[in-house]
C-alpha positions in Angstrom: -104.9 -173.6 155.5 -102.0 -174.4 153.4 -100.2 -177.6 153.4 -97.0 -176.4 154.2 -97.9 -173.9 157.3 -97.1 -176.0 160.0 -99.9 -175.9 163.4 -97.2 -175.7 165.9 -93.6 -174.8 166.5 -91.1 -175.4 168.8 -90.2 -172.0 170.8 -87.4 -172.2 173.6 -88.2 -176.0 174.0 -92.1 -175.1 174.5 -94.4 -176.2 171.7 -96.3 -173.4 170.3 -99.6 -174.2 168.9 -102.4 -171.4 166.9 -106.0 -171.0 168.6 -108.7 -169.2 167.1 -108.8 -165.4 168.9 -111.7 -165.6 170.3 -110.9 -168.8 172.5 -108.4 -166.3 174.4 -108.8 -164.7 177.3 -109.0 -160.9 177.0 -107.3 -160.4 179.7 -104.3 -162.3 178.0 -104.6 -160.6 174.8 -104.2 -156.9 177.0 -101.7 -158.2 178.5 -99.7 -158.9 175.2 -100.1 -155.8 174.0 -99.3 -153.8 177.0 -96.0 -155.9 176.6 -95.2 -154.2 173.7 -96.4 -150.8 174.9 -99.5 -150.4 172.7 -102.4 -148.7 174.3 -105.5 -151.1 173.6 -107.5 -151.8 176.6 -109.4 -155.0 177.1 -112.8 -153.0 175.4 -111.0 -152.2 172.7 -109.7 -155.5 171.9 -113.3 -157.1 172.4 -114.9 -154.7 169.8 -111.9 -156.1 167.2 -112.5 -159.4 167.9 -116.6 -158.5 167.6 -115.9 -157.0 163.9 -113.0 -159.4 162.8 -111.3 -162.6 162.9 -108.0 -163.6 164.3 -105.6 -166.2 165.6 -103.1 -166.4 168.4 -100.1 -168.4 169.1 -100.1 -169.7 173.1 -97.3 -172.0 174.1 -98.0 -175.6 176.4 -98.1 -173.3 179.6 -100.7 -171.7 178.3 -98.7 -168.5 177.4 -99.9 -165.9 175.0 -96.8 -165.6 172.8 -98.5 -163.5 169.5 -101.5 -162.7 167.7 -102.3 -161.5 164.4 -105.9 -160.4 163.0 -107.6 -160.1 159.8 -110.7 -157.6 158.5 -112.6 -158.9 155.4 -114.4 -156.3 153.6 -115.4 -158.0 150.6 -114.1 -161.0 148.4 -111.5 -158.9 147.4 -110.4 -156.6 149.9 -109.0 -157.2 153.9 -106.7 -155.5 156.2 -104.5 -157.5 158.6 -103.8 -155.6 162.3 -103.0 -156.5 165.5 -100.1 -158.4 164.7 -97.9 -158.6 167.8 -95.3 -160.7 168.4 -93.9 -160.9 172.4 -89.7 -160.9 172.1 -89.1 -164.7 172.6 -91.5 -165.3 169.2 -89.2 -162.7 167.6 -86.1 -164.7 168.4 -86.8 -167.8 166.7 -88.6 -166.1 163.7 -92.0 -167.5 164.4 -93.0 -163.6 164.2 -93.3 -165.1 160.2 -94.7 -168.6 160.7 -97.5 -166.6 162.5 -98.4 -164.0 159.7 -98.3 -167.1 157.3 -101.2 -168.5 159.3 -103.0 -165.3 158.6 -102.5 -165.1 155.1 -103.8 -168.8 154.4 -107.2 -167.6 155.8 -107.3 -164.3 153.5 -105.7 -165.7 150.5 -106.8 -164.6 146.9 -107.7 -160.9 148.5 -105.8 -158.0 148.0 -104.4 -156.6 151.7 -103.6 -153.7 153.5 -102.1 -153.2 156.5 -100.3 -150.6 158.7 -96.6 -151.7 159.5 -94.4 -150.8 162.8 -90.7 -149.9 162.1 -90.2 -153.5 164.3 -92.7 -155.0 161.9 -91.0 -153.8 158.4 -89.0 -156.2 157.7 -91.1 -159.0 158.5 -93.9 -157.3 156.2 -91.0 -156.8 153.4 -90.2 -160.7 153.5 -94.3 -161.4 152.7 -93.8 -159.0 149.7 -95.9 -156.4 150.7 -95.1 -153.4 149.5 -94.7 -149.7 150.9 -97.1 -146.9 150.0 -97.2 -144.2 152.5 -95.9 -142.9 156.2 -99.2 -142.7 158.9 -98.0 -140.4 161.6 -100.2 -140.9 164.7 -100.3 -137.2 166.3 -101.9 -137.5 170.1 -101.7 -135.3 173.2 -103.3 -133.1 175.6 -105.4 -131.6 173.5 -105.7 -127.7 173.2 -108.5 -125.4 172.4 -107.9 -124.8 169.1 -109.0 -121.5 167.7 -112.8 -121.1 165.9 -112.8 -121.6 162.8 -115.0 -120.1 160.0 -117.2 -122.2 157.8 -117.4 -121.3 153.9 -119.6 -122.0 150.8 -123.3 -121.9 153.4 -121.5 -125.1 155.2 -122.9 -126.3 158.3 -121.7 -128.7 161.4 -124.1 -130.4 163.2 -124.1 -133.6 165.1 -124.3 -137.2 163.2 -128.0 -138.8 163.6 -128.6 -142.6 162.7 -130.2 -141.6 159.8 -126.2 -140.5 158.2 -125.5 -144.1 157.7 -126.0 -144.3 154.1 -124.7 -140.7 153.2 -121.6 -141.3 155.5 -120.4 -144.6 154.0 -121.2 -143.8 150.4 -118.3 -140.9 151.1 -116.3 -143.4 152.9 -116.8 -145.7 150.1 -114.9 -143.5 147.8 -112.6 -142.6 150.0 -111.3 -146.1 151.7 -112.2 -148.0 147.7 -114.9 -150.2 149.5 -117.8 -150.8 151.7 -117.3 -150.6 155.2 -120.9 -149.6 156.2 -120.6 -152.6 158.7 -117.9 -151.0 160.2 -119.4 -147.7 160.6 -122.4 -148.9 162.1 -120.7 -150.2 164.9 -118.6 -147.3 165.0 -121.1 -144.9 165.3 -122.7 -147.2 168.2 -119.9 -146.1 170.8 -118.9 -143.0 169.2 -119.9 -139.3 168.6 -119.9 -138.0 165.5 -119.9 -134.4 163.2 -121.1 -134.2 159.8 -120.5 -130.9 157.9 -123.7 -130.7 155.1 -123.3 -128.1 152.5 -126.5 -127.6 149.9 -128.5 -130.4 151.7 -125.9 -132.3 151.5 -123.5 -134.4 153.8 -119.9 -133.6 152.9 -117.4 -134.4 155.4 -117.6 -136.5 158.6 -115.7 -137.4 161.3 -116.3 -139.8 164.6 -114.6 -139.8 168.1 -114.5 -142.6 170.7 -112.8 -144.1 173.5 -109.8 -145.7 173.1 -106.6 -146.5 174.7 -105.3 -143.5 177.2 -108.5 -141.3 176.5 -110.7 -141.0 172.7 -109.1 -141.0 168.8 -110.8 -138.8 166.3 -111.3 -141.6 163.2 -112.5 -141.9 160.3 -112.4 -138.7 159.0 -113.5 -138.2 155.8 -113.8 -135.1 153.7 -112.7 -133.6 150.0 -111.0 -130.5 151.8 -108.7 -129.7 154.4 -111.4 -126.9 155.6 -113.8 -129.6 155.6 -111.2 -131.7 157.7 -110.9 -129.1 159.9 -114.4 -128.1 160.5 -115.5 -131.9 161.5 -112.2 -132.8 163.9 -112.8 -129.2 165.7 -115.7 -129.6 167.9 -114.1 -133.4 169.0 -110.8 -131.0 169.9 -112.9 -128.8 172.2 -114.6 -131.0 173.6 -111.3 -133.1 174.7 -109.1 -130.1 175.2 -106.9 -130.5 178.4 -107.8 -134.7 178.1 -105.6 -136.5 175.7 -106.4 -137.0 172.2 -105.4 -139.1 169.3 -105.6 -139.3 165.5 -103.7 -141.3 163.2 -103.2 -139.3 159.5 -101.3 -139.5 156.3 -101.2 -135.6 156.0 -97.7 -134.5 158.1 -97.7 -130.9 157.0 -100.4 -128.2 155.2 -103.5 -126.9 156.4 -104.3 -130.0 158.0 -101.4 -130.7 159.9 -100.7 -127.3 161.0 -104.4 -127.6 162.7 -103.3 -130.8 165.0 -100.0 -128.8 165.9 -102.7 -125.7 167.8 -104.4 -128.7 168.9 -101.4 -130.0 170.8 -101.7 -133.1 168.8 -98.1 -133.6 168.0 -96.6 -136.4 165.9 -95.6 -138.7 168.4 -94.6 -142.1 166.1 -95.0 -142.9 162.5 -96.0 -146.3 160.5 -96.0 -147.7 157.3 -99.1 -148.4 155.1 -98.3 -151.5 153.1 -100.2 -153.4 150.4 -99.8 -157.0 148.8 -101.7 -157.7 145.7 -103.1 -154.4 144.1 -102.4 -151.1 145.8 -104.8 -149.9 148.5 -104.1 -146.2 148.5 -105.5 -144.5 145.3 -103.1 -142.6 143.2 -103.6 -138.9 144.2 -102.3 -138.0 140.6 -105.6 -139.6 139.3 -107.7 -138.2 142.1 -110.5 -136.1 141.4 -109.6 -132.6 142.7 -112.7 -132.6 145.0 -112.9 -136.0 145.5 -113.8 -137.3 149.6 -110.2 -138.5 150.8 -109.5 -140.2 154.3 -107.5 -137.5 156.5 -107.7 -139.7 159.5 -107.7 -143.4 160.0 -110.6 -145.4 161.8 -107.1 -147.1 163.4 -104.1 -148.6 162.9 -105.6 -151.9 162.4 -108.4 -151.5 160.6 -107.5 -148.2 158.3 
């Protein structure tokens, strides 16, 4: 940890000190982000802290004032999440002092992350840099209306044995590895696979999370494809609510989460330091596998 990030800080006459995540009670750590309105629930915080590392800031009294997390990929790549800050951290500008802690322990990677409008600034002052609006579209989901398959496509459930095929397209789309990730993932979720010629060429998961399930990753090189993989996780929620976070607002794609009833309800802000994260769609392959929805806010 760098020299000059201080371990503790005075806050409202209490001295604030950093502990590792995982010496926090979970209950705590809902309780901090219910504060601030966000919708984890004590299971999803525990599979966050299973796949990642973290820190949180707890005042003498044993108060949970912040926390902020961090998701190595590789030696080169790691997105920061769950940075929450409770109002009285805010006001003194600890909110910074925390994230500085975080950076120390991914320094030399390039980082992406997924910014709040309250979080912006703060982001800004770090020198990351914007890239691109997420809107996260959730509701009570809707039948949506069949839709018809092209090219000898089919959709069929995801099977352990999709590992490999699944990540190498998640590979290209995300720019690295997360075939950790996606084992867990597919431990607590279902997933669809469209496979066209033999082979698999869109996928998508759905699990619990927060006020019902979120639809993410979803990876295909189409917005048909898209389509085809999210629809049978929007019947099988419709009238339950639904989630999915996305970079595509409008088109094909967006149009389908609107007969869904999955309406934008809030937007953020994917930001980078170091290189960028998001590739340049100008030197995108035209059918190249792109991420339509995010495995969440946190991890991307």
């Amino acid at each position: 940890m760098s020299a000059l990030t201080s371990e503790s800080r005075l806050v409202d006459s209490f001295e604030t000190r950093i502990a590792g995540i995982d010496s926090v009670d979970l209950d705590k750590l809902h309780a901090l982000s219910m504060s601030v309105a966000w919708p984890h629930r004590r299971e999803d915080w525990q599979f966050l802290r299973e796949f990642g590392q973290g820190i949180a800031a707890i005042d003498e009294i044993g108060r949970i004032l912040g926390s902020a997390m961090w998701f190595p990929y590789d030696d080169r790549f790691a997105t920061i999440g769950m940075v929450i800050t409770s109002p009285r951290l805010q006001a003194n500008g600890a909110g910074q002092w925390l994230m500085r802690h975080a950076l120390d322990q991914v320094a030399g990677r390039n980082l992406g992350l997924n910014s709040t409008r309250a979080a912006r600034r703060l982001y800004l002052s770090l020198d990351f840099v914007s890239e691109a609006p997420v809107y996260q579209c959730q509701g009570e989901a809707t039948l949506p209306p069949d839709v018809e398959l092209s090219d000898g496509a089919v959709v069929r459930p995801l099977d352990a044995g999709d590992l490999g095929p699944i990540a190498d397209l998640d590979r290209v789309a995300f720019g690295t590895d997360r075939r950790l990730l996606l084992a867990r993932l597919m431990a607590s979720s279902k997933g669809v696979v469209l496979v066209r010629g033999g082979r698999i060429e869109a996928f998508s998961l759905c699990r619990r999370f927060g006020r019902g399930h979120v639809v993410g990753p979803v990876v295909a090189s189409s917005d048909a494809d898209a389509i085809a993989v999210v629809h049978p996780h929007a019947v099988e929620h419709a009238g339950a609510f639904l989630r999915l976070d996305t970079r595509e607002k409008g088109g094909i794609f967006g149009d389908f989460l609107s007969r869904c009833g999955l309406a934008i309800y809030d937007m953020v802000t994917t930001m980078s330091l170091g290189e960028p994260w998001l590739p340049n769609p100008g030197h995108q392959a035209e059918h190249q596998p792109k991420t339509y929805a995010l495995v969440s806010q946190a991890l991307g």
